[in-house]
Backbone as CSV, one residue per row, in Angstrom:
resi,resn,N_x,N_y,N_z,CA_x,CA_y,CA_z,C_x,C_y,C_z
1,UNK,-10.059,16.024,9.082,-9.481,16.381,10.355,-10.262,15.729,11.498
2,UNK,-9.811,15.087,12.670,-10.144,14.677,13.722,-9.719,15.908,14.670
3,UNK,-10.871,15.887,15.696,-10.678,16.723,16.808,-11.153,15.492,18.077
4,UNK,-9.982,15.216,19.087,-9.739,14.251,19.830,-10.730,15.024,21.349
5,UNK,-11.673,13.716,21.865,-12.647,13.471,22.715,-11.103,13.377,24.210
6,UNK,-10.290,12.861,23.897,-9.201,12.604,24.802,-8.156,12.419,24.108
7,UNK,-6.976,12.410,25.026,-5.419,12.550,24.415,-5.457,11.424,23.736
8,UNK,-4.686,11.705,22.622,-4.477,9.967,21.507,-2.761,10.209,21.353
9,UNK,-2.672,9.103,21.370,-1.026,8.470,21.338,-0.562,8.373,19.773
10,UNK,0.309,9.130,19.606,0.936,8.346,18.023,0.801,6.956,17.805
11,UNK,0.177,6.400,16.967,0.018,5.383,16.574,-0.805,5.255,17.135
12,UNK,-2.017,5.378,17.707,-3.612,5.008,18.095,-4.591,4.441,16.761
13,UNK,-5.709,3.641,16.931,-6.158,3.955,15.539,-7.312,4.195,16.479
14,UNK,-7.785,5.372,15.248,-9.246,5.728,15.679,-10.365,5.279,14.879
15,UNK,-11.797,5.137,15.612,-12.473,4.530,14.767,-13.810,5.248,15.297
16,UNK,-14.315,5.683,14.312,-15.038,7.209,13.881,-16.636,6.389,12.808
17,UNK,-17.489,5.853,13.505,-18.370,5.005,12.454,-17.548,4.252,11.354
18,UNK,-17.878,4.626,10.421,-16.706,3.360,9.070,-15.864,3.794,9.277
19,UNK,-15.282,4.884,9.373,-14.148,5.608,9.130,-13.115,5.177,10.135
20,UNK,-12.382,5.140,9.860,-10.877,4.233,10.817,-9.390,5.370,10.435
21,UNK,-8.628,5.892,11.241,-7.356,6.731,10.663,-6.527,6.200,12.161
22,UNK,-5.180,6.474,11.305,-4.253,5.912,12.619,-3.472,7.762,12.947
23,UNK,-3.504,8.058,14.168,-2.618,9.071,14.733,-1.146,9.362,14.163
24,UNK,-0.608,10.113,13.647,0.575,10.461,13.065,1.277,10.834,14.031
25,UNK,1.111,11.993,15.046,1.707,11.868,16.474,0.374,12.415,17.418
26,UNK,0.848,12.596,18.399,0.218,12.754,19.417,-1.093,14.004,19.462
27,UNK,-2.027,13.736,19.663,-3.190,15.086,19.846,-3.628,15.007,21.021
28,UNK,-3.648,16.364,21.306,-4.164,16.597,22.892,-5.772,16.865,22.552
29,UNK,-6.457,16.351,23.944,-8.054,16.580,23.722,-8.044,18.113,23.679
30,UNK,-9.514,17.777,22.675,-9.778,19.355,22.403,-9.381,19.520,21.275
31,UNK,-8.124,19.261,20.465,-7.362,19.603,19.762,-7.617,19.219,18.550
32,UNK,-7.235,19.510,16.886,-7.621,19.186,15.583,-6.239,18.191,15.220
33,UNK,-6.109,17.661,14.255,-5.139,17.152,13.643,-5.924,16.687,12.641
34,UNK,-4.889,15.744,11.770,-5.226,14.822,10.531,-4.807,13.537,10.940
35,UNK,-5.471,12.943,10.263,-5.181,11.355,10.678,-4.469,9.981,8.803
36,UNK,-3.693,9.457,9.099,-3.506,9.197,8.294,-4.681,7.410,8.029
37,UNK,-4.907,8.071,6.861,-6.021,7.136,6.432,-5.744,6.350,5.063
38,UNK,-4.737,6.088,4.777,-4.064,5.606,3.410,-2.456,5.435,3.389
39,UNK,-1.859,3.711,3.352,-0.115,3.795,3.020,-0.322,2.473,3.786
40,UNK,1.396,2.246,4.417,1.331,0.726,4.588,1.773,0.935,6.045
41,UNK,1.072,0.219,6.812,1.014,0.734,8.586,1.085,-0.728,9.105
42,UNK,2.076,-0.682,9.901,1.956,-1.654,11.423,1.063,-1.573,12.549
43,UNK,0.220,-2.483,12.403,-0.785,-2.658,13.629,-0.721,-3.299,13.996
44,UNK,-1.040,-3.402,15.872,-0.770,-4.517,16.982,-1.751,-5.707,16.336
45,UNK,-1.342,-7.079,16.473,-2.189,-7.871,16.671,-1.783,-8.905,17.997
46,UNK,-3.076,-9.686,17.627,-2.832,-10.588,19.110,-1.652,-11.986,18.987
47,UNK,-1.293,-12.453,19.201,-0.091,-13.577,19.181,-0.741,-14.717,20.045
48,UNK,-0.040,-15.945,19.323,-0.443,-17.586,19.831,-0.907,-17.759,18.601
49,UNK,-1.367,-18.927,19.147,-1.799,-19.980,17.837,-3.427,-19.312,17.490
50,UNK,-2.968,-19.760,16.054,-4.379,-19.538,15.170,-4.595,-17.529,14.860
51,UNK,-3.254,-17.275,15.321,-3.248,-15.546,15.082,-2.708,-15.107,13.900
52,UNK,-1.907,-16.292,12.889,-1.349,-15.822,11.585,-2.148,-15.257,10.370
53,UNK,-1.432,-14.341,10.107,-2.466,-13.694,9.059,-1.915,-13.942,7.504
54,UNK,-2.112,-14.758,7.167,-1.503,-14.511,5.751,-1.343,-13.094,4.686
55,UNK,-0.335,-13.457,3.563,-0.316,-12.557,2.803,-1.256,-12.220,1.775
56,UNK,-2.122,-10.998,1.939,-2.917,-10.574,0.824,-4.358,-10.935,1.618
57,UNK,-4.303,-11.607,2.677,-5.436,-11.272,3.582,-6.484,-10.121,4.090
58,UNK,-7.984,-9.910,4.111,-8.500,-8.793,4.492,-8.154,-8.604,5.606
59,UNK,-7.723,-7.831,6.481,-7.482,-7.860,7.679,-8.700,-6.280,8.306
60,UNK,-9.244,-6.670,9.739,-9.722,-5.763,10.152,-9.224,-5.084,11.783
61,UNK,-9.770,-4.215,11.795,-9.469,-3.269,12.836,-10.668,-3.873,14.437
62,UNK,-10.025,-4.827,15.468,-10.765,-4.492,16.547,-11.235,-3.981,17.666
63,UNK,-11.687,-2.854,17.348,-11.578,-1.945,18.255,-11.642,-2.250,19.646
64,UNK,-12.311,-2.410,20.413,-12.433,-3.555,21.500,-11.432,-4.040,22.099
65,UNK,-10.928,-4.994,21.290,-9.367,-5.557,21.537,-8.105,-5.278,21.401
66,UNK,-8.320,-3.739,20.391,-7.247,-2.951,19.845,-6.434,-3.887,19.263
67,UNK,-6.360,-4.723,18.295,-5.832,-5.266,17.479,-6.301,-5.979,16.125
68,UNK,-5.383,-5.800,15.425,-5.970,-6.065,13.648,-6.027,-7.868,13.711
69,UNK,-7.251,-8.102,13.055,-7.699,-9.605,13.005,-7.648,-10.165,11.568
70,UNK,-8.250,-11.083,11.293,-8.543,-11.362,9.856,-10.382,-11.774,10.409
71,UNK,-10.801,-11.709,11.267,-12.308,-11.545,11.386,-12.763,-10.142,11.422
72,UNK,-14.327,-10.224,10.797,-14.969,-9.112,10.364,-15.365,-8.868,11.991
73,UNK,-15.593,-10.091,12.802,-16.795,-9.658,13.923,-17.924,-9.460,13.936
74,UNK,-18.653,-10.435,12.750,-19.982,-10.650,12.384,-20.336,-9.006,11.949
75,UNK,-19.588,-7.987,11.725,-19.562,-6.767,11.044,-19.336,-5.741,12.163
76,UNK,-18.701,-6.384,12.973,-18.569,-5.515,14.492,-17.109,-4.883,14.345
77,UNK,-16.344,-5.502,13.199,-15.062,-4.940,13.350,-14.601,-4.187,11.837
78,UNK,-13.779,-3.124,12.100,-13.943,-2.623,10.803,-12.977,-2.654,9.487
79,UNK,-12.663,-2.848,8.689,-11.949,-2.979,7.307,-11.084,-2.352,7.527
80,UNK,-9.327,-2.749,7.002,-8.617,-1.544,7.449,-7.484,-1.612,5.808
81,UNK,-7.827,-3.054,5.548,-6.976,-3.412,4.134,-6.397,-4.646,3.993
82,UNK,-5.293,-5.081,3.250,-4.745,-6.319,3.226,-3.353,-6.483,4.006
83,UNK,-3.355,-7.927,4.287,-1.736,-8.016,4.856,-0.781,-7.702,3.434
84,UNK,0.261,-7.397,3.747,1.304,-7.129,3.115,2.374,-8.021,2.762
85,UNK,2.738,-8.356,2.032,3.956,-9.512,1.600,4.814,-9.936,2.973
86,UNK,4.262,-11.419,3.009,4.795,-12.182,3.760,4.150,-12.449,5.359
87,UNK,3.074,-11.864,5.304,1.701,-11.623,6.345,2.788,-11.885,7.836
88,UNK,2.063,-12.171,8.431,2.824,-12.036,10.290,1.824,-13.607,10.824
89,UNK,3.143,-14.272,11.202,2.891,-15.414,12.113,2.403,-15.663,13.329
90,UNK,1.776,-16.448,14.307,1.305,-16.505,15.470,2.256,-16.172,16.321
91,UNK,3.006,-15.948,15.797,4.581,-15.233,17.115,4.742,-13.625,17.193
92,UNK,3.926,-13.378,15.805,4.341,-11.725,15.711,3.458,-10.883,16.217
93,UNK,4.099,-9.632,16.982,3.090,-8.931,17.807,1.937,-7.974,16.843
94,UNK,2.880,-7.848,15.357,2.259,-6.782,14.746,1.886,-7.760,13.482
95,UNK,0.799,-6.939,12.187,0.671,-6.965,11.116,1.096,-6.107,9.953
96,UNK,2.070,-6.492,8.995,2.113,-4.491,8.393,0.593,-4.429,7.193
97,UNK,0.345,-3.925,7.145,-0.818,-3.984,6.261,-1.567,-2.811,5.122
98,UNK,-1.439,-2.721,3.878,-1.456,-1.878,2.892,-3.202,-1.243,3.513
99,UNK,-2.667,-0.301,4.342,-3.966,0.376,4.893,-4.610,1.245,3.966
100,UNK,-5.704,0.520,3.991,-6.969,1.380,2.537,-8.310,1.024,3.219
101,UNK,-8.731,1.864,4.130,-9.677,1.419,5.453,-11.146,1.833,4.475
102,UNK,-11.111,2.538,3.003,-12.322,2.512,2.102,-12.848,1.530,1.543
């Protein structure tokens, strides 16, 4: 269970030391919920050139930039799982990605 420092948006990902879970819906600060931390999730990434992620790629979580990379960030960014069949091109806003952030 996460208990939110401030309001989090459905679909937020949070990132908790290693631990990474994406918001299922909305939690108000103060408040408890669960976070889903396992299945196959769409995360923002960045778009343009050199942003394609191939399929079966590690992809990570940057918190910072709020978007999933295929860089670690010299270990600054955190593991979230692989791209998913047919990975996302430098045009696509998102990645879907078999999220297994262990």
């Amino acid at each position: 269970d996460y208990t939110a420092s401030s309001d989090v948006a459905a679909g937020d990902v949070i990132v908790a030391g290693e631990l990474v879970g994406v918001a299922v819906g909305p939690i108000a600060a103060g408040r408890t919920d669960g976070l889903c931390v396992d299945g196959v999730v769409d995360f923002a990434k960045a778009t343009g050139s050199g942003t394609a992620v191939s399929e079966g790629a590690k992809v990570y979580w940057d918190a910072g930039n709020k978007v999933a990379t295929t860089s670690d960030g010299g270990g600054a960014n955190r593991y979230i799982g692989k791209a998913g069949f047919g990975g996302a091109g430098d045009d696509d806003a998102v990645v879907r990605v078999r999220f297994h952030p262990l």
